[in-house]
N, C-alpha and C positions, 0 to 999 in steps of 0.2 A: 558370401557374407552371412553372419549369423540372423536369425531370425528372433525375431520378440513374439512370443507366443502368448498369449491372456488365455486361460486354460482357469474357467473361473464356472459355480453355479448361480444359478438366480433364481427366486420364488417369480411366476407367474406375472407378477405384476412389477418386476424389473430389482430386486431388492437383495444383495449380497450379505446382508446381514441384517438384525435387530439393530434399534436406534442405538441400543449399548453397548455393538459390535457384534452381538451373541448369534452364535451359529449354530446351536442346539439341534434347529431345525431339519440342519442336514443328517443330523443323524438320526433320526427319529426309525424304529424297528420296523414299520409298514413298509419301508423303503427298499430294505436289505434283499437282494438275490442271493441267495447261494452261486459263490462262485463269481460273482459279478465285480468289478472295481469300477466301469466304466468309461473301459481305455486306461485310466492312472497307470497302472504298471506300464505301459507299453509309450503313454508321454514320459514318465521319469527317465526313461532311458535313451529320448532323445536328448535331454537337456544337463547342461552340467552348474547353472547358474539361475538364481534363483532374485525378481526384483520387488522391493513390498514396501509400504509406506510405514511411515510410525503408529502410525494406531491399526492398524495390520500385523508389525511385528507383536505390538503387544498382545494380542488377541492370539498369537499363536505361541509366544512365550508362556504365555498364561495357561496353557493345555497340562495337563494333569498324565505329562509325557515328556521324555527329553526331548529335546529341537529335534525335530522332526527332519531335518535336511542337512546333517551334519556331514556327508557325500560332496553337497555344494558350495560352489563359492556364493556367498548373498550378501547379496546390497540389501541395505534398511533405509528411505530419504526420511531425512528430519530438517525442520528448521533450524535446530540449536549442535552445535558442535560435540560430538558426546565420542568415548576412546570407544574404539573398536572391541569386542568379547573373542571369545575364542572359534566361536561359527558366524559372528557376521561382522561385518565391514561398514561403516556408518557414512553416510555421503550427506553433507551440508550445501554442496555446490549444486549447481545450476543442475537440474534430474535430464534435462533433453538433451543439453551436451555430453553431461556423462555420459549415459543413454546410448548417443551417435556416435561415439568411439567405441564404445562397450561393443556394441555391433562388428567393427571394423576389425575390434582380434581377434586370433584363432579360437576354434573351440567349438561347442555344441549349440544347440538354440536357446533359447531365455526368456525364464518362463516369467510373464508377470502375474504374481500373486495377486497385486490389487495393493490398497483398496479405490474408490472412485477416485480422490483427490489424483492419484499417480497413474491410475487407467487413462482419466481425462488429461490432466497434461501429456503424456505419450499419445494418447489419439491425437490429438489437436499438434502437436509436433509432428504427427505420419510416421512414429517409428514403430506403430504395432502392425505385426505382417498377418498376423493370422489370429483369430479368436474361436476356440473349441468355447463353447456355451451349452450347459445342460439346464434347461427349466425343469425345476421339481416345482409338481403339482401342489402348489400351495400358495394361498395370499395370504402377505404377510399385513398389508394395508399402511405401514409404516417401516421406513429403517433408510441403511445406506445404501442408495440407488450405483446399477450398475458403472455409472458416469455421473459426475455431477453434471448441476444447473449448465456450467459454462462451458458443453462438450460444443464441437463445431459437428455440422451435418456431413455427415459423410457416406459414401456410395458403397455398396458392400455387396459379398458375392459369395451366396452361400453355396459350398461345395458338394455338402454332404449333409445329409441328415439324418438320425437312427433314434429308434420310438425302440422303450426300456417296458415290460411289464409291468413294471411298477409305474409306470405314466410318467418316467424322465425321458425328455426330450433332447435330443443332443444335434447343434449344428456345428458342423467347420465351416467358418468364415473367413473367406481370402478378405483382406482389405483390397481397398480399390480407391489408389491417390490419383488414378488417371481421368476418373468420370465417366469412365464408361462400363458398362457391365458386362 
């Protein structure tokens, strides 16, 4: 079975972006290694499918770059019914049922872009297997938290963790629906 992967960064005090979406932050030059991506290349080539909310897609349409993942099949969830573009596939249904079939066919792992609203509804459904998380060194003190308010508690199990020169912090996290660690 396919895997749902969250492969996502966060400011220090849990925060995926500016209240206005804005991601500025990650790019910021103090940051940059030479030579460095941070694993990216080596996830993109696990994954052939790509899952993002609507104010997620827009924040990435809106990049000053063509779509960035024209390679992948991608879901966009939205409330409102909108035709499909030429690189992504719009889903008005139900996200945890798609989600649960999405899984069930052939293919590579899947990656969920985010943003909270679509993290949190997949946690709280159990369809995220694994979560690669890099904290960059920075509070943002306000914006879009990793998970919304209505995430459920859950047991987690960190596999791996690797410390960046530049003070990014990076965990693999196995989920863990059984309760035990």
């Amino acid at each position: 079975m396919r895997k749902i992967v969250l492969y996502i960064a966060a400011s220090l005090d849990g925060y995926i972006a500016r209240p206005d979406g804005g991601i500025d932050w990650l790019e910021n030059e103090v940051y940059k290694i030479d030579g460095e991506d941070f694993g990216y290349s080596s996830f993109m080539k696990t994954i052939d499918t790509t899952l993002m909310g609507h104010s997620t897609y827009k924040v990435v349409a809106g990049f000053d770059m063509p779509f960035p993942y024209p390679d992948k099949t991608n879901y966009v969830f939205t409330h409102s019914q909108q035709p499909d573009n030429e690189f992504v596939h719009f889903i008005s249904s139900n996200a945890a049922e798609f989600v649960r079939q999405l899984k069930q066919q052939p293919g590579k792992d899947i990656w969920l872009i985010g943003g909270s609203q679509l993290n949190t509804l997949l946690l709280n459904a159990g369809l995220i297997d694994e979560i690669i998380l890099t904290y960059i060194p920075i509070i943002l003190g306000n914006g879009i938290p990793l998970f919304a308010p209505f995430a459920s508690e859950k047991m987690l199990n960190v596999k791996e963790s690797k410390h960046f020169e530049n003070g990014f912090v990076q965990l693999l996290i196995e989920m863990n629906n059984n309760g035990k660690v």
